[in-house]
C-alpha positions in Angstrom: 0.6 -79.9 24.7 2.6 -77.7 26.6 4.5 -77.0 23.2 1.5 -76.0 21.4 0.4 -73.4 24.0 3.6 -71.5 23.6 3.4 -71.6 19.8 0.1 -70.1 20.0 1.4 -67.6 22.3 4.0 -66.8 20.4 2.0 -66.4 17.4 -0.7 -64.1 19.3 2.2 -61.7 20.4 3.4 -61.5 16.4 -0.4 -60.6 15.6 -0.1 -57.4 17.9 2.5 -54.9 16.0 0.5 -55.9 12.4 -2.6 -54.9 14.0 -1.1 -51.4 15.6 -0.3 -51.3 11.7 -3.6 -51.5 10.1 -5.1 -49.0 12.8 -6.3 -45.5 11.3 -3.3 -42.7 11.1 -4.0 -39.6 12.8 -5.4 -36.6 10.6 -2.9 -34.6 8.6 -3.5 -31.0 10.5 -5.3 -28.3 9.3 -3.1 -25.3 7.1 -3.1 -22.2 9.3 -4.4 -18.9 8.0 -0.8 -18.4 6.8 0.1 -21.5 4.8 -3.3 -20.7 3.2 -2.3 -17.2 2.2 1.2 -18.3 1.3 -0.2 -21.3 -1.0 -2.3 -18.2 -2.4 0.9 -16.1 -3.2 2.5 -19.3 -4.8 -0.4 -20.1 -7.1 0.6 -16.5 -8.5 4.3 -17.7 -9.8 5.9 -16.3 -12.5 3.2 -13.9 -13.3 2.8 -10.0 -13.7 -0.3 -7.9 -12.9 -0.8 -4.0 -13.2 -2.3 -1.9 -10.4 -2.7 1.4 -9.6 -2.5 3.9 -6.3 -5.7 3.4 -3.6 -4.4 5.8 -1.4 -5.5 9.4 -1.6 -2.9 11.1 0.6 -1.0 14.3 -0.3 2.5 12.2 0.2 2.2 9.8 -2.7 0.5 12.3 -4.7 3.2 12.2 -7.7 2.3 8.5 -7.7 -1.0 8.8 -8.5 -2.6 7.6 -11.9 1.1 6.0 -12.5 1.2 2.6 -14.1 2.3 0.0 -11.5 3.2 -3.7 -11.4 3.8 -6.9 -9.5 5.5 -9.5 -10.8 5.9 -12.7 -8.7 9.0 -13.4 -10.2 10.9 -16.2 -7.2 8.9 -18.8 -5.7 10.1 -21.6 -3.5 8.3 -23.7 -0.8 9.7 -21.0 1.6 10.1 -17.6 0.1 8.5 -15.4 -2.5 9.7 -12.7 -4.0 7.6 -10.1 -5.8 9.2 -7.0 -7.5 7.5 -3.8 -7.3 7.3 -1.6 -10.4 6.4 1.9 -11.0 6.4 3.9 -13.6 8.3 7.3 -14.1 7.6 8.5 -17.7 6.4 7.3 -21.1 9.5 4.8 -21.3 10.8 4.8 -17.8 10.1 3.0 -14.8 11.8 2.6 -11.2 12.7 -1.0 -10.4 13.9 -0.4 -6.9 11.6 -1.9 -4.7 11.2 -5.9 -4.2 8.9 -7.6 -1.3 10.3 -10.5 0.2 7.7 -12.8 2.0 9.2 -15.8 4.0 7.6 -18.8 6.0 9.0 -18.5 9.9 8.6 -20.8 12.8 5.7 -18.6 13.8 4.0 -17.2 10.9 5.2 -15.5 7.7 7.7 -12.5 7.7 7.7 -9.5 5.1 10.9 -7.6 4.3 12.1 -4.8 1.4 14.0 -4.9 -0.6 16.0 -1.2 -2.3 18.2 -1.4 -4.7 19.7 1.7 -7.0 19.5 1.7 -10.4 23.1 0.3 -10.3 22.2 -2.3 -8.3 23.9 -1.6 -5.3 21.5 -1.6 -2.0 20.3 1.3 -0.9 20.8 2.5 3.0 17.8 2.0 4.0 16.8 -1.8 2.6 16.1 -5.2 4.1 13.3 -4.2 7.0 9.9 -5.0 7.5 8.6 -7.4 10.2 6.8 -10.5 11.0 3.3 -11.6 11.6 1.8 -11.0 15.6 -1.5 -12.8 14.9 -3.0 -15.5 13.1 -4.8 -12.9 10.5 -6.6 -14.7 7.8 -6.3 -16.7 4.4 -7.0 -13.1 2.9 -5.2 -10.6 4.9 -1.8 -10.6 6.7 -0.1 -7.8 9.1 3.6 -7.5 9.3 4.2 -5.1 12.6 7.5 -3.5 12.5 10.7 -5.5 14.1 13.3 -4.6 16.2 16.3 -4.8 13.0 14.0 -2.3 11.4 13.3 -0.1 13.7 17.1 0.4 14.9 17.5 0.9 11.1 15.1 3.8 10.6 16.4 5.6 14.1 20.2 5.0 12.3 18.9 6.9 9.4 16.6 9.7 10.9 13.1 8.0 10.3 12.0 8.1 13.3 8.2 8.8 11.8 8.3 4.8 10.5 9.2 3.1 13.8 5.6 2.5 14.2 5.1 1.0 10.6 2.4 -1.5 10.2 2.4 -3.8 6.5 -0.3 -5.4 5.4 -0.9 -7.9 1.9 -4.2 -9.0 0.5 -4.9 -11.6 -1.9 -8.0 -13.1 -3.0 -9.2 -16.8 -2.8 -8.1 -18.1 -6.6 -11.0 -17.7 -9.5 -13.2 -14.4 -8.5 -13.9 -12.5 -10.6 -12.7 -9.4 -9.0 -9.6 -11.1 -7.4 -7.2 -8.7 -6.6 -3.6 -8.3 -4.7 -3.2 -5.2 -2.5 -0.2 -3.9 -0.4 -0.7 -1.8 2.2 1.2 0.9 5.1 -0.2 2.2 7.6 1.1 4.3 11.0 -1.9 3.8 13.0 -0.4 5.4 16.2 1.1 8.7 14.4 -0.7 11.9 14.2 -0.1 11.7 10.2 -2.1 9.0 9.9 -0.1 7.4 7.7 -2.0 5.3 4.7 -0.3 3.8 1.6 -1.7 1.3 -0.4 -1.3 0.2 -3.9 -3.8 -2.7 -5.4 -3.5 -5.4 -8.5 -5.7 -6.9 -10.8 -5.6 -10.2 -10.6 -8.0 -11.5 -13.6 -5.7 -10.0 -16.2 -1.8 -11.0 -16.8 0.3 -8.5 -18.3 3.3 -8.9 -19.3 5.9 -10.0 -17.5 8.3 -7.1 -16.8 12.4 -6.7 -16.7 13.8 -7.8 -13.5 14.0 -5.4 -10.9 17.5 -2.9 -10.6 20.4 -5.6 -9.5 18.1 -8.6 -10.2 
């Protein structure tokens, strides 16, 4: 009898870990404002849209009315790059510029990319910042970070050391979708504005890579 209790004992105890098994696994968590924007980015892999200047200010007057396009030409589960073209003349464009956008411990990070036509980096390349808030699935801020700010003092632009960046892009399938970069100097008596925006219910094609790509 005695036997028989500790077999039933010993067959209750093997009953506990299977049951801790079968009980309901926690919820996967829900994607932050920036995984959403990121996944957004992603879904635009390997595919070119034309835009034009939204900013009216006298500085990027010579850009305005000039062809421009994005191409999201690098995608990983960690970085995306998207070169930045702008047209110069009937058959000439630059293909300097590239914006680098990077998941982080703490958000998402935008630098820039300069490169000369030779492909060697310019002196002024690689800043940008990362994200302070939470923003939204739509919208993200880069502030300006301590690299690029030392940067812009080493080089005499002291005006950018107050640089805000900010990207758009629209939840997939509207019909006015669209993809918009964005500089501003909120603090600075210039008032500094610069934004370019993309259509995003048209492909173009896909353009060469950018200078040194």
């Amino acid at each position: 009898m005695k036997q028989a209790k500790l077999t039933c004992a010993a067959a209750l105890l093997l009953c506990i870990p299977l049951a801790a098994c079968d009980s309901p696994s926690a919820p996967a968590p829900e994607p932050s404002p920036q995984d959403l924007f990121f996944e957004r980015l992603s879904l635009l892999c390997g595919k070119a849209y034309a835009g034009t200047l939204a900013s009216e200010q006298q500085a990027d007057a010579d850009m305005a009315g000039k062809p421009m396009i994005m191409h999201a030409a690098s995608c990983d589960l960690n970085e995306i790059q998207i070169p930045f073209h702008i047209a110069e003349g009937p058959d000439t464009w630059n293909r300097s510029r590239t914006w680098i956008i990077s998941r982080t411990d703490d958000g998402l990070r935008l630098k820039h990319r300069h490169r000369h036509e030779d492909g060697s980096l310019d002196s002024v390349t690689n800043y940008g910042g990362d994200t302070a808030e939470e923003g939204t699935a739509d919208r993200q801020e880069f502030p300006v970070d301590a690299e690029s700010i030392a940067s812009f003092k080493a080089s005499g632009l002291d005006q950018s050391v107050t640089n805000v960046w900010a990207m758009e892009v629209s939840e997939p399938g509207q019909g006015d979708a669209r993809f918009a970069y964005e500089l501003r100097r909120p603090e600075t008596a210039d008032g500094r504005h610069f934004r370019v925006e993309f259509d995003l219910s048209k492909p173009v094609a896909v353009p060469p890579p950018p200078w040194g790509g």
